[in-house]
C-alpha positions, 0 to 999 in steps of 0.5 A, a space after each residue: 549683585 551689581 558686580 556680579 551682573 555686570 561681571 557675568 554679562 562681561 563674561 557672556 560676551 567674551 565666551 560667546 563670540 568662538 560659539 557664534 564663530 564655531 556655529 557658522 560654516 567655514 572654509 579652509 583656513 589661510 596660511 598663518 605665519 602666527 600658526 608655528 607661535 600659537 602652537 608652541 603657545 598652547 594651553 595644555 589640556 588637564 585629564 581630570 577623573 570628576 565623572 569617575 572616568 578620564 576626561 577632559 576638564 573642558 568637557 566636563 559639565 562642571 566648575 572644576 578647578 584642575 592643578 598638574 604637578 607644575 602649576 602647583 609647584 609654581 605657583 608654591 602649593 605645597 600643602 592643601 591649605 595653599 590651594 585658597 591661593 589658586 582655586 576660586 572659591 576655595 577658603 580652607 581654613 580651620 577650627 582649632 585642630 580641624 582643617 575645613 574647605 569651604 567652597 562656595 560658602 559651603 563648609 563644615 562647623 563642626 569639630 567633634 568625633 565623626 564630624 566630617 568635612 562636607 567638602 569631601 577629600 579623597 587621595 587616589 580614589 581613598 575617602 578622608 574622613 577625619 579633619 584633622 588630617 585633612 592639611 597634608 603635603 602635595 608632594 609627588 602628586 600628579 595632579 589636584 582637581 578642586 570639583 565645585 558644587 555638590 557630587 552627591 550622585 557620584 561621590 556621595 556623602 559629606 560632599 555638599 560643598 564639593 570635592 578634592 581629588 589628590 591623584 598621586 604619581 603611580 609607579 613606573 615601569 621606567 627607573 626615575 627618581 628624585 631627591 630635594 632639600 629645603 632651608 627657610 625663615 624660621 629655620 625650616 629644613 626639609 627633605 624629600 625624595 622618592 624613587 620607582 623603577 620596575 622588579 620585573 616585567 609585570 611588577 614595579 615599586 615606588 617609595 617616597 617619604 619626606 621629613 620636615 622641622 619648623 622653629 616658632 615664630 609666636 612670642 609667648 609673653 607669659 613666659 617671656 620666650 618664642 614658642 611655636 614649631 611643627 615638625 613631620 614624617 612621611 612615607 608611602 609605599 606602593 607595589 603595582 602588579 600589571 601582567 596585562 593592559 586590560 587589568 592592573 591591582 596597586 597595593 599601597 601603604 602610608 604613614 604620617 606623623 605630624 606635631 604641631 605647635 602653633 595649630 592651637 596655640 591661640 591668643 585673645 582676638 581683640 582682646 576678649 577674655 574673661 579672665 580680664 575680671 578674675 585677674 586685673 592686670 593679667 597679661 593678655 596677648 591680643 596681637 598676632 603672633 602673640 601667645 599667652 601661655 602658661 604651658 606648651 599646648 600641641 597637637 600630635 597627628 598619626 595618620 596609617 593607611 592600607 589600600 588596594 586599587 584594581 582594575 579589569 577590562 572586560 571589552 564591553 565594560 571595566 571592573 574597579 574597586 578600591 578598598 582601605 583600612 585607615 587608623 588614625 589618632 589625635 593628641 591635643 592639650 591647650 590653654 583655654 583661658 587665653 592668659 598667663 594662668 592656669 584657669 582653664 585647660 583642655 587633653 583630648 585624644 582621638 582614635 578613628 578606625 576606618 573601612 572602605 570598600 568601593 566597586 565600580 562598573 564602567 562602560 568602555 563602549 565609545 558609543 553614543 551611551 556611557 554609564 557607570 554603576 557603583 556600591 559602596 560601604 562605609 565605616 568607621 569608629 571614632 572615640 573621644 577621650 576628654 578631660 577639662 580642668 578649670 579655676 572656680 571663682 567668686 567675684 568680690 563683692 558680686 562685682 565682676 571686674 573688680 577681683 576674684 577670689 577662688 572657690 575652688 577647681 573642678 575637673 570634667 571627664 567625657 568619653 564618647 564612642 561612636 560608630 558609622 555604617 553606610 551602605 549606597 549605591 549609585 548609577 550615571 549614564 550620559 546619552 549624546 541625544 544629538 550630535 554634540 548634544 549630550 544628557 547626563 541623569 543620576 542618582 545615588 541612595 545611601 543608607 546609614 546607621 548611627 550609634 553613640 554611647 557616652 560617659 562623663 564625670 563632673 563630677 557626678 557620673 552620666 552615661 547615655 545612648 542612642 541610635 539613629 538611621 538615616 537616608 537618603 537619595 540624591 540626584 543629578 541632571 546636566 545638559 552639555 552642547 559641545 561647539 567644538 573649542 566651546 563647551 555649554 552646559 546646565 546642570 541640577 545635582 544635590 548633596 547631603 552632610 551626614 547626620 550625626 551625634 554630638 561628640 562633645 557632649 553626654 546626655 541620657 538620650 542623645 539627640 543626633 543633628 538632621 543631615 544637611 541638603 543642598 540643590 544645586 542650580 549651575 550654568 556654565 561655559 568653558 571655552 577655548 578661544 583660541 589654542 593660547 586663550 581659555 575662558 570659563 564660566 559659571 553662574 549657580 544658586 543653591 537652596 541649603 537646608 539644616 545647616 549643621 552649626 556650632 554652640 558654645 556651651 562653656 569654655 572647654 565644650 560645644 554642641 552641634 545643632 540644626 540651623 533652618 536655611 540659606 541660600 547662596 548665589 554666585 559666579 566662578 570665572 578664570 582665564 588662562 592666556 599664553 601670549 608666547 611660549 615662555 609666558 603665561 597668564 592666569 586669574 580667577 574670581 569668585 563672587 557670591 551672595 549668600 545668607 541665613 534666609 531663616 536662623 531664628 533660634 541662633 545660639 552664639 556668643 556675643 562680646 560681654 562689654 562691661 568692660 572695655 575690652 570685653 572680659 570674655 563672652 555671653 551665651 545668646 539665642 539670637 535671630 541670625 536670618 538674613 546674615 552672611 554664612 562664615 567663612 564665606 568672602 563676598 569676592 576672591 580673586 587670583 592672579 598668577 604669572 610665570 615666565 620661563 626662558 632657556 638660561 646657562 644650560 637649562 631654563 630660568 623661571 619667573 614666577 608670582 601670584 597674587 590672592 585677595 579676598 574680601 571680609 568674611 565673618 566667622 560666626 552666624 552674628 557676624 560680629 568676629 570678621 578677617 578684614 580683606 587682605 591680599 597675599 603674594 607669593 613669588 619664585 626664582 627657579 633654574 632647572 637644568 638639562 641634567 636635572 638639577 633644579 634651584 628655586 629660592 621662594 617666597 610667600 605672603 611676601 605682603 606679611 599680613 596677619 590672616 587668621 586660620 580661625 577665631 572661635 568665640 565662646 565664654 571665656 574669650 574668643 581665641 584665635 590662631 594666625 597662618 605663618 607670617 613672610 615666609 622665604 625659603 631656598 630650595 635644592 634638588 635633582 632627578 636620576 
């Protein structure tokens, strides 16, 4: 909390000086011979859609975290999972096959069927609501807003932590269009292209797809080979029909298809299996990047989705609505006793049918009242098919660690169906009280309808069902003065994480987890010292309720529950500076302070330390009050440099940028932690006049062994590693 003080009083100071300046009445300013440089320096503005409706990300009473094609492309963001390397307070990790933001501490636990994201992730206006497809190329985007803090009012459900909003290039009316080819380590090949262009006069196209492959780079000592591998397709395809400036309909079709090898392929994080007293002497692989599997595990991930956006402006207001249908799938099998054995193994199948319909009234009057009003309907289906094979054993002489010999196996079957309905509607109205004084109050109530039926063999047949509503109305409040190059504002919004069923599990009558609240409490300042120099700062506190939480039930299984309360407080800081025209400067940090206020009841999974390593873990109900929430760093901090200049007919770009975090944990016990680390990613480009571009890259150039997640439970704790030193060669070209 020292470093937090003292960092925010730095801040205070820094940011304050241009309000004092800006408050004070002040003459004409003197010729300057800098003035031709610090134009020529300046920081370009970033149009971001947080409220809704186009604004200035400085104007936005908000942390937001804003990314343009460029900054994205130099910094080597190519995936959402690089987005931790640029956004402060952003950790996007996973579990097992789920990709999970987390920001500010905020984030889903759970992976099971209609479990979503509390950090919701929409593309061009679409919710994604299926983790698994959450890690998706940020090809051809224009631009990534990361938005901080709750957006229950405006964005609604599952959006505690935050939202993330992908905005793609939308077909033009001028012909344009680009192709490019990768080669890297681990003889990663990929190439992508798009093209728009106009049929006529009111209608223009565009197409673009992409295909990628990637060798392994995991030693499988089991079998004595290198294992690993992803490989995807992609294509999209929009047709927009613009007959008029005042109303435009964009129908768009995407699909994606993605294997991938290394997502569940685990190894024993620090050597934790249980196997170790059913097989001594069986190989264990305890290092990164080391696997000890008796058969290829993979997920296998097709994402297809139709939508339809249109627009009409009626003079005094506009109309918007955004529809879709989203089918999506998940394969997976893996190897769950984290050996050279086949004692334990998990096939799964997901199938998820979605259905979105999103209408918005907006004013346009530019007035001292703006506002807009929405409804919004939500469904979806999900279904889970499971089967779990494991080894029965018997410890010799009822000593454990000495040898097993078999009873027997057994083979578990579930399959549960699940079905969403929600119903919300919102309003927000901002009112400039005073001349640059403007308050912003809404509200949003959603009404949801839960319903799940089951069925298992274990082999004894089980069914059960039940259904649950729930619902709930979150509110909003901000107050932002504007000075001019200085933005000040506070605000108060809330949030709130659907309640749902358990998927992997079938009782008789199911039990649905509480919803998860947040209150949010936020001051920021977001300043622009001078037209080369951008600071911005946020200080905030949320009181966080029913946590919904993970617990292991035994090694293939797991169950959601409730935990009671936390509470986090933090700080969010970055600096944008541009010295010249061909140099800039960015950092960013992030400090908090969370934990558990109460968490008596705890269901977690402690090392079993009978043996020296553990021989797998022990199913406990702990007190977790008072530790850290997981995932969740005390401090993150960024920094990036690019430097460009003209060269050889075109320009020559530098580019480098360093991300470091400290420990964080990733059970409610804190006993499972990733040690603070610090990456660094670098690049080399050369764009010419004629639009041919060369780029050779570089990322986590520190070659550290980060885990994307480590789940215990009782027959080990697994864990998964991101990809080590990664260069790669890049060619392309526009027409």
């Amino acid at each position: 909390m020292k470093t937090l003080l003292s960092s925010t009083v730095a801040w205070i100071a820094l940011c304050s000086a241009p309000v004092l300046a800006q408050a004070e009445p002040s003459g004409p300013a003197a010729p300057s011979n800098n003035n031709a440089s610090q134009s020529s320096a300046a920081i370009e503005d970033i149009v971001v859609t947080a409220e809704r409706r186009a604004a200035n990300v400085q104007a936005v009473p908000m942390a937001i975290s804003a990314f343009n094609a460029k900054s994205l492309a130099t910094a080597n963001v190519t995936e959402m999972s690089d987005l931790t390397k640029i956004a402060p307070g952003l950790n996007f990790t996973a579990s097992t096959y789920a990709y999970q933001p987390t920001i500010r501490g905020v984030g889903s636990r759970g992976t099971g069927g209609g479990d979503e994201s509390n950090v919701a992730v929409y593309i061009d206006g679409v919710y994604q609501p299926d983790q698994y497809t959450l890690n998706f190329d940020l090809d051809h985007v224009e631009r990534v807003e990361v938005l901080k803090g709750p957006q229950g009012t405006l964005f609604g459900r599952n959006a505690t932590g935050g939202a993330i909003n992908v905005i793609s290039s939308a077909p033009s009316f001028t012909p344009v269009g680009d192709f490019s080819a990768t080669y890297g380590r681990f003889a990663y090949k990929r190439v992508s292209g798009r093209y728009s262009g106009p049929i006529s006069d009111v209608l223009a196209y565009a197409v673009s797809g992409s295909v990628m492959k990637e060798n392994g780079y995991l030693d499988n000592i089991a079998l004595n080979q290198t294992y690993g591998g992803r490989k995807y397709a992609n294509a999209r395809g929009s047709l927009l029909f613009k007959p008029s400036s005042n109303f435009s309909v964009e129908v768009t079709a995407v699909y994606d298809h993605r294997d991938d090898y290394n997502a569940v392929a685990s190894n024993a994080f620090m050597g934790i299996a249980r196997a170790r007293s059913n097989v001594p002497g069986i190989l264990v692989a305890s290092e990164p990047y080391e696997v000890s599997e008796t058969f290829n595990p993979y997920t296998k991930v097709k994402h297809l989705e139709y939508s339809l956006h249109a627009k009409w402006d009626v003079g005094p207001f506009s109309i918007g609505y955004v529809g879709s249908l989203a089918h999506n799938s998940l394969g997976l099998t893996f190897d769950n006793d984290l050996v050279a054995a086949d004692l334990n193994s998990v096939l799964a199948f997901y199938h998820t049918n979605t259905t979105i319909h999103d209408l918005q009234f907006t004013s346009n009057d530019a007035g001292r009242f703006k506002w807009i009003v929405g409804l919004n309907y939500f469904h979806s289906a999900v279904t889970l098919d499971l089967t779990s094979k494991s080894v029965n054993f018997n410890a010799l002489n009822g000593i454990a660690g000495t040898g097993s010999t078999v009873i027997g196996s057994s083979v578990a079957h579930l399959f549960t169906d699940q079905k969403a309905d929600s119903y919300s509607g919102y309003a927000e109205g901002t009112y400039e009280l005073l001349d640059h004084l403007f308050i912003t109050g809404g509200a949003r109530y959603t009404d949801e309808k839960h319903q799940i039926y089951g069925i298992s063999y274990s082999p004894a047949s089980l069914t059960g069902s039940n259904q649950a509503t729930f619902k709930n109305t979150t509110l909003h409040a901000s107050a932002r003065y504007d000075f001019g190059r200085t933005n000040v504002y506070a605000s108060f919004s809330q949030g709130f994480k659907s309640g749902l069923f358990n998927g992997t599990t079938v009782s008789v009558l199911p039990e649905a987890v509480k919803p998860e609240k947040i209150n949010s409490y936020e001051v920021g300042i977001k300043s622009d010292i001078s037209s080369n120099l951008r600071a911005n700062i946020a200080l905030f506190h949320y009181d966080y309720t029913d946590l919904q939480v993970q617990a292991s039930l035994n090694s293939s299984l797991i169950q959601l529950i409730n935990a009671a309360k936390a509470k986090i407080s933090g700080l969010d800081a970055d600096l944008t500076f541009r010295p010249t025209s061909s140099l800039t400067l960015r950092s960013g940090v992030s400090l908090l302070d969370d934990k558990y206020t109460s968490f008596p009841g705890a269901s977690a999974t402690i090392p079993n330390t009978t043996t020296n390593p553990p021989n797998g873990g022990i199913a406990v109900i702990q007190d977790a009050s008072g530790n850290k929430l997981i995932r969740t760093p005390d401090w993150t901090a960024s920094f990036a440099a690019d430097w460009t200049r003209p060269f050889a007919g075109g320009r020559i770009t530098l580019s480098g940028n360093v991300f470091a975090t400290g420990k964080y944990y990733w059970d409610v016990l804190n006993i499972y932690s990733q040690k603070s680390y610090a990456t660094v990613s670098a690049g080399l480009s050369w764009d010419s006049l004629r639009g041919i571009h060369i780029k050779v890259s570089g990322d986590n150039l520190t070659n550290h062994a980060v885990a994307t997640y480590v789940l215990p439970s009782t027959s080990g704790t697994s864990a998964v590693y991101t990809r080590p030193r990664f260069v790669s060669g890049t060619v392309g070209f526009d027409f």
